[in-house]
MOPAC internal coordinates of N, CA, C and O (Angstrom, degrees):
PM7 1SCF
backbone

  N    0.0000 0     0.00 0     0.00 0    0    0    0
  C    1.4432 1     0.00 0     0.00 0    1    0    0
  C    1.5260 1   108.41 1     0.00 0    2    1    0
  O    1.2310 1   124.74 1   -43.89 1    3    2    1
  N    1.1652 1   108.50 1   136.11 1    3    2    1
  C    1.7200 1   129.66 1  -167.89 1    5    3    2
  C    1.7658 1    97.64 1   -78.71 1    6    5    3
  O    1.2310 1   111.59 1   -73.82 1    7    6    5
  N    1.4580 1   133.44 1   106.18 1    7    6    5
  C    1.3730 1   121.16 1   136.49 1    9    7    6
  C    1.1095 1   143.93 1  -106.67 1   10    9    7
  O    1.2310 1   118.35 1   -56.57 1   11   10    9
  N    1.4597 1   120.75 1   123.43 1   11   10    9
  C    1.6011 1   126.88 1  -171.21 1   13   11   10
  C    1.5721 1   106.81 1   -71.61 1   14   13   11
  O    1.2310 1   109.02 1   -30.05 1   15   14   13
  N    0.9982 1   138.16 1   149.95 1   15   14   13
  C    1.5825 1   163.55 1   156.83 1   17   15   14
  C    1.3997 1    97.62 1  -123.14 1   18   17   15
  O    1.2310 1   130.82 1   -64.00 1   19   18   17
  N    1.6518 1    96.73 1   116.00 1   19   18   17
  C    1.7201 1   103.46 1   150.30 1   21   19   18
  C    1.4573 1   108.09 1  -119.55 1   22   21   19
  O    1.2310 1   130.51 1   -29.88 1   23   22   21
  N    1.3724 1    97.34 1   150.12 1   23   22   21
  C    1.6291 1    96.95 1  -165.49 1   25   23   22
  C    1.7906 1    91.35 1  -169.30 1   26   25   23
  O    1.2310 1   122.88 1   -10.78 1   27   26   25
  N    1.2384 1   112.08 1   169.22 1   27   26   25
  C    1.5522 1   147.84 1   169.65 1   29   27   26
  C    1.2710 1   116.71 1  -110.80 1   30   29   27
  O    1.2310 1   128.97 1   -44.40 1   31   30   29
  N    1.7349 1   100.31 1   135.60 1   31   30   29
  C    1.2735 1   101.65 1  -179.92 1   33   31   30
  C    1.6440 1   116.90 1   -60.31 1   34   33   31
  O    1.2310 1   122.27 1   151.50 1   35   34   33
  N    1.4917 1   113.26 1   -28.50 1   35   34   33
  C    1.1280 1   104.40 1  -156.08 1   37   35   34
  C    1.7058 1   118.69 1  -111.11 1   38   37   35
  O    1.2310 1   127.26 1  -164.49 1   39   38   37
  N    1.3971 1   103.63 1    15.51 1   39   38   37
  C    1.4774 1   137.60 1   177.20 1   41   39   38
  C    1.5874 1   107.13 1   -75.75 1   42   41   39
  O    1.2310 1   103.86 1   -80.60 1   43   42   41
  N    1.0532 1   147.33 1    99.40 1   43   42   41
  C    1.8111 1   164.90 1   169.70 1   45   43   42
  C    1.2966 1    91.52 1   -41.55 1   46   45   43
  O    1.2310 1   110.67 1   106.93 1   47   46   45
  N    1.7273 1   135.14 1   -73.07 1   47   46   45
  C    1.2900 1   147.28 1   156.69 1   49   47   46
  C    1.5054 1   105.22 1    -6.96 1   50   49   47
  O    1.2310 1   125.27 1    90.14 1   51   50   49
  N    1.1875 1   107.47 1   -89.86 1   51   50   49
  C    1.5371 1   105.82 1   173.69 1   53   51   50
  C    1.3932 1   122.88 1   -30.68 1   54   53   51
  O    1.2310 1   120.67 1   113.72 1   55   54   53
  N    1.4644 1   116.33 1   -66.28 1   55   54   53
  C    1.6838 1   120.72 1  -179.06 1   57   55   54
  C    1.3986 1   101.30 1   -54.86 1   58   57   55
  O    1.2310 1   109.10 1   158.14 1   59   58   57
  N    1.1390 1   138.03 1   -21.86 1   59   58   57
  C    1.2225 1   137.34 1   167.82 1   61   59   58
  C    1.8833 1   114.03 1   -53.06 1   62   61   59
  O    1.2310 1   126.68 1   105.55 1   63   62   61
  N    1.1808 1   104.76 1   -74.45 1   63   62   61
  C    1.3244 1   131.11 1  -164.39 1   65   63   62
  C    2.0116 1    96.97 1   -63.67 1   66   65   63
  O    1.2310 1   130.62 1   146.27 1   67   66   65
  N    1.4563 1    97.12 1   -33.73 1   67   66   65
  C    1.7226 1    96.62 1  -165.82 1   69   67   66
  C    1.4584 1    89.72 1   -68.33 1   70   69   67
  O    1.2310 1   118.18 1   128.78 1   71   70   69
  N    1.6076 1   121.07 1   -51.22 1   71   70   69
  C    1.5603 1   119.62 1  -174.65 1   73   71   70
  C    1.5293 1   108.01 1   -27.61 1   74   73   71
  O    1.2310 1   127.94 1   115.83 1   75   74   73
  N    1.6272 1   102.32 1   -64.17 1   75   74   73
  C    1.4408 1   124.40 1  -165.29 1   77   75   74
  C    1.2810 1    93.40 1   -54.40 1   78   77   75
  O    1.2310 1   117.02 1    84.44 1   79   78   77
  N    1.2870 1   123.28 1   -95.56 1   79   78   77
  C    1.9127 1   124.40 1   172.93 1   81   79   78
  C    1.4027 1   114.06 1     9.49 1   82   81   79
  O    1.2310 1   120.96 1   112.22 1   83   82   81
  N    1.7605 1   115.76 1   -67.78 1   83   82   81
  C    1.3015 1   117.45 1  -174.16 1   85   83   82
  C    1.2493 1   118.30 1   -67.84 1   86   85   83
  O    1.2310 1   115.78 1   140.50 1   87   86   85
  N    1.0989 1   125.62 1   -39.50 1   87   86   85
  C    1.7691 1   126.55 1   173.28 1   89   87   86
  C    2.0048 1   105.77 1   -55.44 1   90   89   87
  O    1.2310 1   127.76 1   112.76 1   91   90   89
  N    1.4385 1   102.68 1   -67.24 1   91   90   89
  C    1.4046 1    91.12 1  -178.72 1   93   91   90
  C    1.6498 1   130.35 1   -34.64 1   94   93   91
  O    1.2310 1   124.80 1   124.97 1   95   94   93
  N    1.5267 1   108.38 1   -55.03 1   95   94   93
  C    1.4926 1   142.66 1   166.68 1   97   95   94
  C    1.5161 1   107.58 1   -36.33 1   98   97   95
  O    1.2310 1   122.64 1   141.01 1   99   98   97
  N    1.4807 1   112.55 1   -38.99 1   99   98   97
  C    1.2138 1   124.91 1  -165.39 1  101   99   98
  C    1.5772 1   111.77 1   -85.49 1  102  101   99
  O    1.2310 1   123.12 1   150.65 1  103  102  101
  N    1.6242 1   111.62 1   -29.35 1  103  102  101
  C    1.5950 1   114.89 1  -165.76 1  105  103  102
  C    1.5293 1    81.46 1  -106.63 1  106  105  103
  O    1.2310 1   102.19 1   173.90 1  107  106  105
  N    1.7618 1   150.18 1    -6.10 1  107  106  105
  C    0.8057 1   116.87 1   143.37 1  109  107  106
  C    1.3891 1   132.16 1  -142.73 1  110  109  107
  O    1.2310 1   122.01 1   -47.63 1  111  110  109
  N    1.8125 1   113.76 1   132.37 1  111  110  109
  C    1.2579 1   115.17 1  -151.09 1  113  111  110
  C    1.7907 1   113.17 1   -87.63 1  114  113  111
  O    1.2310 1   124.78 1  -156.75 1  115  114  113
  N    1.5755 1   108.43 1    23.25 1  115  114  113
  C    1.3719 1   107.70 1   157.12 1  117  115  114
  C    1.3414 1   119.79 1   -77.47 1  118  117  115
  O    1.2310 1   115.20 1   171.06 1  119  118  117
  N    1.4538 1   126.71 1    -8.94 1  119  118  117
  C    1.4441 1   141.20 1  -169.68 1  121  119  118
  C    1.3499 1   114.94 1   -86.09 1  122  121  119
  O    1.2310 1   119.36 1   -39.84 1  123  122  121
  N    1.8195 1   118.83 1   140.16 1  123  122  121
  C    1.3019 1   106.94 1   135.87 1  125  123  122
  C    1.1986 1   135.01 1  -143.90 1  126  125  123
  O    1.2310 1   119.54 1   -28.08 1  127  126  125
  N    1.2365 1   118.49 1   151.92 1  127  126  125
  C    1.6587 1    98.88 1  -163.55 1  129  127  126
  C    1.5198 1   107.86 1  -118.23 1  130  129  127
  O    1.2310 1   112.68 1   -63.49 1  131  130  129
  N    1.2484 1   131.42 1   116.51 1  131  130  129
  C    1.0804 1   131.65 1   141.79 1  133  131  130
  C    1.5924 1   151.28 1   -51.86 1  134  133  131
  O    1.2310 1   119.87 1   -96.39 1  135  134  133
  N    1.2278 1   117.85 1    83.61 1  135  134  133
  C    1.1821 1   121.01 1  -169.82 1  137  135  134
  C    1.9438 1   130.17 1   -48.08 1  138  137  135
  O    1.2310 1   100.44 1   -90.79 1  139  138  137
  N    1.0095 1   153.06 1    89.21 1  139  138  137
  C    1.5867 1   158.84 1  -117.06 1  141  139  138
  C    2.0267 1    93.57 1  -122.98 1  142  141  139
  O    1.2310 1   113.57 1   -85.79 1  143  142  141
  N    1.0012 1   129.76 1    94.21 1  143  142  141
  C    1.1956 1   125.92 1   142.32 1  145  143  142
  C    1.3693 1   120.09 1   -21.97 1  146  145  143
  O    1.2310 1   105.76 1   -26.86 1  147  146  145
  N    1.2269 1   144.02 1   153.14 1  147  146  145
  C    1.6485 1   116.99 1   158.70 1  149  147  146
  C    1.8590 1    97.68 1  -120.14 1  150  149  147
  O    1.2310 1   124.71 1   136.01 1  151  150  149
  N    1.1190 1   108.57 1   -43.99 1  151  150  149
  C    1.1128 1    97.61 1   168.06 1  153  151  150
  C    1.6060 1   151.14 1   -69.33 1  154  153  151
  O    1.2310 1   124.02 1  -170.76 1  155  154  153
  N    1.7944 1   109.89 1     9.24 1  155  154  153
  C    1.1259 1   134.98 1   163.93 1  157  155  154
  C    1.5416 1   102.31 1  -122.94 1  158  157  155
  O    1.2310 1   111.10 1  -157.05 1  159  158  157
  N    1.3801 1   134.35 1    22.95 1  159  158  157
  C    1.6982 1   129.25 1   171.76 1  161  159  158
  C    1.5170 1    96.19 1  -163.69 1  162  161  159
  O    1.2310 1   131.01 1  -109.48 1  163  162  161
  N    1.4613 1    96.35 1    70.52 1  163  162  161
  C    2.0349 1   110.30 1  -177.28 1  165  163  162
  C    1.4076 1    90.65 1   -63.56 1  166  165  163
  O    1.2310 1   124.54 1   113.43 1  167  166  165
  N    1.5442 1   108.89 1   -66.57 1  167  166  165
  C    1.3510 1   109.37 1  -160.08 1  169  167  166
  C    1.8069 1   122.32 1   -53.41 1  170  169  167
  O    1.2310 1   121.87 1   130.49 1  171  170  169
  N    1.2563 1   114.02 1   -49.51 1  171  170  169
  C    1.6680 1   126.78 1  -156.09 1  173  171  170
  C    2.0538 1    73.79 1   -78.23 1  174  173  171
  O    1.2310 1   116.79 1   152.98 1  175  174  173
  N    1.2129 1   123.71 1   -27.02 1  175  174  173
  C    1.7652 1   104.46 1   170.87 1  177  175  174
  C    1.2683 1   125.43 1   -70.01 1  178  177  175
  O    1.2310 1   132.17 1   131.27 1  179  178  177
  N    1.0765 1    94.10 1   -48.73 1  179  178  177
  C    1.7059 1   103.59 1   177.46 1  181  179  178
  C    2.1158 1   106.83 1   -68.36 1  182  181  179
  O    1.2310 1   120.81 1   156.87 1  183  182  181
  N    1.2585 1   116.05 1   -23.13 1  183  182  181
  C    1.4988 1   105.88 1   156.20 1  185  183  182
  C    1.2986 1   118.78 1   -89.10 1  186  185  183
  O    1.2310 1   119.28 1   177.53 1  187  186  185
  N    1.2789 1   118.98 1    -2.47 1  187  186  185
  C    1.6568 1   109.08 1   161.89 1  189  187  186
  C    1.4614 1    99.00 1   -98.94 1  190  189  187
  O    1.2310 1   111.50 1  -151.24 1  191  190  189
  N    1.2772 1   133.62 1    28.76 1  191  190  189
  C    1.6070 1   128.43 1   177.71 1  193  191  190
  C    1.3073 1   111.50 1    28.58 1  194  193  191
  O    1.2310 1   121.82 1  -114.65 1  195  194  193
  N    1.0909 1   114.12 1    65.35 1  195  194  193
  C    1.6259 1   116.47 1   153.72 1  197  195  194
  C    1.2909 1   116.62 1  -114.51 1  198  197  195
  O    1.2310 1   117.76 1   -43.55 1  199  198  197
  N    1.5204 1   121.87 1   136.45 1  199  198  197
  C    0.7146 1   106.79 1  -164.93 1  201  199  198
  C    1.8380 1   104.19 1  -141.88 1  202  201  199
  O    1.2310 1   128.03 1  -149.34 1  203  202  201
  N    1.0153 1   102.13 1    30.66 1  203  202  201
  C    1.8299 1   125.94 1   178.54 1  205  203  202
  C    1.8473 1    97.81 1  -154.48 1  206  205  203
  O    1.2310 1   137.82 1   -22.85 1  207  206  205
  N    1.7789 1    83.08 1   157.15 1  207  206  205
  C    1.8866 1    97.30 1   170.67 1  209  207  206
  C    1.5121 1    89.25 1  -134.87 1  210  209  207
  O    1.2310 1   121.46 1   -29.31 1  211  210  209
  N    1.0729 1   114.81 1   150.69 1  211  210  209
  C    2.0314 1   125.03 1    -4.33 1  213  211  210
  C    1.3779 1    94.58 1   -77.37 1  214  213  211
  O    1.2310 1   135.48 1   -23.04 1  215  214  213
  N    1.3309 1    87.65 1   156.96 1  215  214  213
  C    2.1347 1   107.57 1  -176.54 1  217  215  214
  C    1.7118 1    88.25 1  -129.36 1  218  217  215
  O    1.2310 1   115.50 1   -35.14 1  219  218  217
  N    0.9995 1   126.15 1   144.86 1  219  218  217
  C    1.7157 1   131.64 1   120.11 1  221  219  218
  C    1.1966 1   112.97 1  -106.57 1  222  221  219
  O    1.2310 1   124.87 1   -30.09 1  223  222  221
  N    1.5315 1   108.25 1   149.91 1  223  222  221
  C    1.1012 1   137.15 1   174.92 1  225  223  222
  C    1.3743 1   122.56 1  -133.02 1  226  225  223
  O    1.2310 1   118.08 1   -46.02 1  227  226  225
  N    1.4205 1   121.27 1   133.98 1  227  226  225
  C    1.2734 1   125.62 1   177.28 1  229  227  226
  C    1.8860 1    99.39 1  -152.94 1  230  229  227
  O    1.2310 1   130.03 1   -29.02 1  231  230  229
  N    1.1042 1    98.26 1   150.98 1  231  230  229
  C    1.6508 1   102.54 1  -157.82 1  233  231  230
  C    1.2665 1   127.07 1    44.16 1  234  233  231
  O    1.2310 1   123.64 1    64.08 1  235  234  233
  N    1.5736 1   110.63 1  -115.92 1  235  234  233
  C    1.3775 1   109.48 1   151.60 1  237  235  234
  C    1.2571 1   117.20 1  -104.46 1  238  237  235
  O    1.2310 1   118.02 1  -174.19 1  239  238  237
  N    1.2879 1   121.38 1     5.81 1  239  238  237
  C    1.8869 1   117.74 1  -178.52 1  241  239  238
  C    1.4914 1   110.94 1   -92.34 1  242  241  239
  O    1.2310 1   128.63 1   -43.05 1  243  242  241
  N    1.2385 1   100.98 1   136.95 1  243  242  241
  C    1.5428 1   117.84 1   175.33 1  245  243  242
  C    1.1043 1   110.79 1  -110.24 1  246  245  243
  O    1.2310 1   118.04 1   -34.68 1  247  246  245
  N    1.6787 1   121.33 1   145.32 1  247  246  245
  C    1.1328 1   135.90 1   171.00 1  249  247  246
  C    1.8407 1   110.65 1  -115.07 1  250  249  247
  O    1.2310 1   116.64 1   -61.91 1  251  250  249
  N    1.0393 1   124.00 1   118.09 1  251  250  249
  C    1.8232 1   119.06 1  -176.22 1  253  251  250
  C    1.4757 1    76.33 1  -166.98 1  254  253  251
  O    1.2310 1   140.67 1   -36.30 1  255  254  253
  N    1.9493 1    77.50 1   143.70 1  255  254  253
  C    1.7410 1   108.72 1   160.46 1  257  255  254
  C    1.4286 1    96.32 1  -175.53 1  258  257  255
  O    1.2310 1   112.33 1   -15.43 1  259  258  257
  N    1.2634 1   132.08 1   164.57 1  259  258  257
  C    1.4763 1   140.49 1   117.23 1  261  259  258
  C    1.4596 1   131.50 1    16.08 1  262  261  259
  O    1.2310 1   130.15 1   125.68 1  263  262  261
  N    1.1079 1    98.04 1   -54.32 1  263  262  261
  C    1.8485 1   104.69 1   169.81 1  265  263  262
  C    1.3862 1    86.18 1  -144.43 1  266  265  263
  O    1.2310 1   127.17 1   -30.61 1  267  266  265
  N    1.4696 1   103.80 1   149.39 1  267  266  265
  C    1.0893 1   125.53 1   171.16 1  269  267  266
  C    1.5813 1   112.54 1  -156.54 1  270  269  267
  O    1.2310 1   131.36 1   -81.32 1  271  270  269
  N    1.3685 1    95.67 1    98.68 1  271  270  269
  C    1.8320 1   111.62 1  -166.08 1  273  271  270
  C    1.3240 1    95.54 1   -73.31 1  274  273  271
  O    1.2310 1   120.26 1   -16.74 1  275  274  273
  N    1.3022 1   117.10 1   163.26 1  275  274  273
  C    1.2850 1   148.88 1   170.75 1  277  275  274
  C    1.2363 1   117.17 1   -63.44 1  278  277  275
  O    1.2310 1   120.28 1   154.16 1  279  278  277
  N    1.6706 1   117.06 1   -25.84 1  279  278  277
  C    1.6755 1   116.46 1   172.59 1  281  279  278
  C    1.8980 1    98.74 1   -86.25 1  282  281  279
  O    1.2310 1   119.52 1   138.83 1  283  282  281
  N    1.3420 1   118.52 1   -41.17 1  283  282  281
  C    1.3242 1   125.76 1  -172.28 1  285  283  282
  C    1.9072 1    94.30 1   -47.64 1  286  285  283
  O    1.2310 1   117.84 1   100.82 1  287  286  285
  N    1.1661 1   121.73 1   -79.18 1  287  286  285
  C    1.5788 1   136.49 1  -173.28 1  289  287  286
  C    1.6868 1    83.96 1   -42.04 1  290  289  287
  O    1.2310 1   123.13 1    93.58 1  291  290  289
  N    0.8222 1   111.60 1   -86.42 1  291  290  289
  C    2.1497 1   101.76 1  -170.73 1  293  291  290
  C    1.3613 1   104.23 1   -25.94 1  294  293  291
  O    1.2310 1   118.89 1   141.29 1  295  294  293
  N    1.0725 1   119.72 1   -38.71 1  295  294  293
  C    1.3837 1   118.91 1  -155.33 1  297  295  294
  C    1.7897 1   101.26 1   -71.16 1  298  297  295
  O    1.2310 1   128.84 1   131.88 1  299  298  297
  N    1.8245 1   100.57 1   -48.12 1  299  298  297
  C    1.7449 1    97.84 1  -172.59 1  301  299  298
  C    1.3696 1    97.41 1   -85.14 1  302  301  299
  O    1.2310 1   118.93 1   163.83 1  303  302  301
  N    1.1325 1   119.64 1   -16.17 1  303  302  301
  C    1.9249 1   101.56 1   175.57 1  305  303  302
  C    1.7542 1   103.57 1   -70.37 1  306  305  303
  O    1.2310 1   121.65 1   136.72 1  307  306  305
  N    1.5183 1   114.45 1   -43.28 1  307  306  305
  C    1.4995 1    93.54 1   177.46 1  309  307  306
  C    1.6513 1   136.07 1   -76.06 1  310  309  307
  O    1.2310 1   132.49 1  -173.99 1  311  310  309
  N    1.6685 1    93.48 1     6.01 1  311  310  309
  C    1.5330 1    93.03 1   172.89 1  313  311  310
  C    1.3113 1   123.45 1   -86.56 1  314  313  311
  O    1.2310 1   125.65 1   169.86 1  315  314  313
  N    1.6912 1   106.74 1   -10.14 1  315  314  313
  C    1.3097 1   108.19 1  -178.12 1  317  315  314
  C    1.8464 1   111.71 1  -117.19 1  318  317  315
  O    1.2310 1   127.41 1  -151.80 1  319  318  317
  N    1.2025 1   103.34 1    28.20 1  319  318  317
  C    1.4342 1   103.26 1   159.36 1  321  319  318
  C    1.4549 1   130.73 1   -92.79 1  322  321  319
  O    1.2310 1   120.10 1   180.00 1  323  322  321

């Protein structure tokens, strides 16, 4: 299963969430995650309507907020397996 992360390099939030991302991704190798610049891929962001970082994305559902714990992200990766 394909997951998008959009994020900024220079966003704390993000380096947060990417940590988290890579560990999950890591314990399981049905996953993949694609990492999304936003500020070098304006356009292909703004057609996945995001419009905050950190974002995940998988299908069409997005997950973004402010904090985004490490049980929250488990939580939307296991709804869509």
């Amino acid at each position: 299963m394909k997951i998008e992360f959009y994020r900024t390099i220079l966003c704390p939030r993000c380096l947060y969430v990417g940590h988290a991302l890579k560990k999950i991704v890591a314990s399981s190798p049905h996953l993949e995650l694609e990492t999304i610049e936003v500020a070098t891929n304006l356009t292909r962001t703004r057609h996945a309507g995001i419009k905050t970082v950190p974002a995940i994305r998988i299908g069409n559902n997005t997950l973004t907020g402010i904090i985004l714990t490490p049980q929250a992200i488990r939580h939307f990766i296991e709804q869509h397996l």
